[in-house]
N, C-alpha and C positions, 0 to 999 in steps of 0.2 A: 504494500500500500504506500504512495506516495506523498510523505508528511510534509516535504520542503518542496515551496513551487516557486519557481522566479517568473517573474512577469514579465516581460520587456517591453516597454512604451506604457506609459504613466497619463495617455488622452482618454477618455469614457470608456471604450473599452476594454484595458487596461487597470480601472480605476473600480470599473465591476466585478471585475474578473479576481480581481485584488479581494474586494469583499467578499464575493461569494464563496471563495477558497477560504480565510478567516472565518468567517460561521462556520462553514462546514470542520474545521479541527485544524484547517493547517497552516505551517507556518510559511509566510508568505514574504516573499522579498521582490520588491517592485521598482523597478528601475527607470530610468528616462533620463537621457542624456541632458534633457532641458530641464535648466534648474525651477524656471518657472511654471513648467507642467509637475512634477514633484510638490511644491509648495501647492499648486491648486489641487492637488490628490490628496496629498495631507490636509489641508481644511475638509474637502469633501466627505472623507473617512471617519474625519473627527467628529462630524456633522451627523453621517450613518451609525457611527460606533458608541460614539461618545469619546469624551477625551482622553477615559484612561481605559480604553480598548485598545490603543492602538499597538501593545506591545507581539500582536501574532501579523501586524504586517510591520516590515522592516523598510525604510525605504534607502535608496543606494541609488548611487551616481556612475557604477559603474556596472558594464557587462558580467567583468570578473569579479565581483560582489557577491552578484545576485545570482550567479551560477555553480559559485564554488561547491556547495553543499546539497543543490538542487539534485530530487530526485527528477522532475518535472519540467521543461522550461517552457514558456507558452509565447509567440513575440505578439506581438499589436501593431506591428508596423502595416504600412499602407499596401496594400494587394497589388504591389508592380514589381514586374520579375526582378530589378535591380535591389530593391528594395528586400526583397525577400531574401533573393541571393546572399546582399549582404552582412543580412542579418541571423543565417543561418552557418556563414562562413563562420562568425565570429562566434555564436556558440557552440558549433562541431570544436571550435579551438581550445576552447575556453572554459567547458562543461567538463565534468569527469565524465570516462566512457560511459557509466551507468546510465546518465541522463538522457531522455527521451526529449527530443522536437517535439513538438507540436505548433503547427501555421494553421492561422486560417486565411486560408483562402479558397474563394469560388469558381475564381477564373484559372488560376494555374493549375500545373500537374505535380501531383504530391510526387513521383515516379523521378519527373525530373530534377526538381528542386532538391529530394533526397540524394542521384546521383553526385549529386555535389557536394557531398557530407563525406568525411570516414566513416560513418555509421548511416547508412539506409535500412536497417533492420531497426531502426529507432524514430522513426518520421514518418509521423502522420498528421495528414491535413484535418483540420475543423473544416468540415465544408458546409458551414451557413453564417450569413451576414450578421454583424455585429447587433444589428436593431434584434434579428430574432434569438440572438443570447441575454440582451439586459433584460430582455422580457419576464423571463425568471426562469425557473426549474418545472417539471411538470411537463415537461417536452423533451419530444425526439429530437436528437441533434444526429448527424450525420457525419461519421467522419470517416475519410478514407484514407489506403493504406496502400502499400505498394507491394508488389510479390515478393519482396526478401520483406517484408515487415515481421518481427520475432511476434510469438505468440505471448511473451513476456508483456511488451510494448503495449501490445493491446491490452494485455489485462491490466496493466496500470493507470491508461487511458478509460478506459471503462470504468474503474473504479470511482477515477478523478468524477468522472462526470455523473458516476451515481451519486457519488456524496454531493455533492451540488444539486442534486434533486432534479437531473436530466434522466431520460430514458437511450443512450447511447445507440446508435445503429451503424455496423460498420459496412464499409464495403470495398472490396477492391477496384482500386483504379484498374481501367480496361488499357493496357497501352494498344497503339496502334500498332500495327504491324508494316515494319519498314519496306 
């Protein structure tokens, strides 16, 4: 079961995702390169939590912070290939082997974006839009996975998402045939 989640990117959803990982038991470490997005996560938290909740999210300025100890790393950055790329670069480098990817994204291919990892048995896509995760818990979320994805991976992913009060649904990405 995965206790420690790093968040990466500290904008709304980031900032839920922060939350909803804190209720549910874990310890959460939420990163954003911008000092200023950090500062409006922290008021917002303190706002949802109260002010002396905040001690199960940690918040950190750096990648290698918020990865060191993660069983879990989830990023929030924006759904374009560069974007993803290289925010996956940095924590295939930066995470211990044990840690699991997980991107969301709708447009991209979890197949591909993993190819560019040392660890593709560890990567899998969230694939639904931010609006319908802040929504809350009590839904299907859909995530997909690539043909080396460990059986492991998934169960940590599943787990994540059942404690957060989702009903998990996975599926293999279909690659195309060259």
């Amino acid at each position: 079961m995965p206790e420690t989640v790093a968040i990466i990117g500290a904008g709304p959803l980031g900032r839920w995702l922060a939350l909803a990982a804190a209720r549910a038991g874990f310890l959460v470490l939420l990163e954003d390169v911008m000092p200023a997005n950090l500062h409006h996560a922290q008021e917002w938290l303190r706002q949802e939590l109260g002010p002396d909740a905040l001690p199960e999210i940690k918040l950190v300025s750096t990648i290698e912070d918020a990865v060191r100890e993660a069983d879990l790393a989830i990023d929030c950055v924006p759904d374009e290939l560069e974007s993803k790329l290289e925010i996956l670069w940095l924590l295939d480098r930066m995470a211990p082997p044990r840690t699991v990817l997980a991107t969301p994204t709708t447009r991209l291919s979890i197949t591909d974006l993993a190819n560019c990892t040392y660890r593709p048995e560890k990567c899998i896509a969230i694939a639904a839009e931010a609006s319908a995760l802040t929504g809350g818990g009590g839904r299907e979320i859909l995530l997909r996975t690539t043909a080396k994805t460990s059986r492991e991976s998934v169960e940590l992913v599943e787990r994540f998402w059942l404690r957060l009060g989702f009903l998990p649904t996975f599926q293999p990405e279909l690659t195309p045939v060259p």
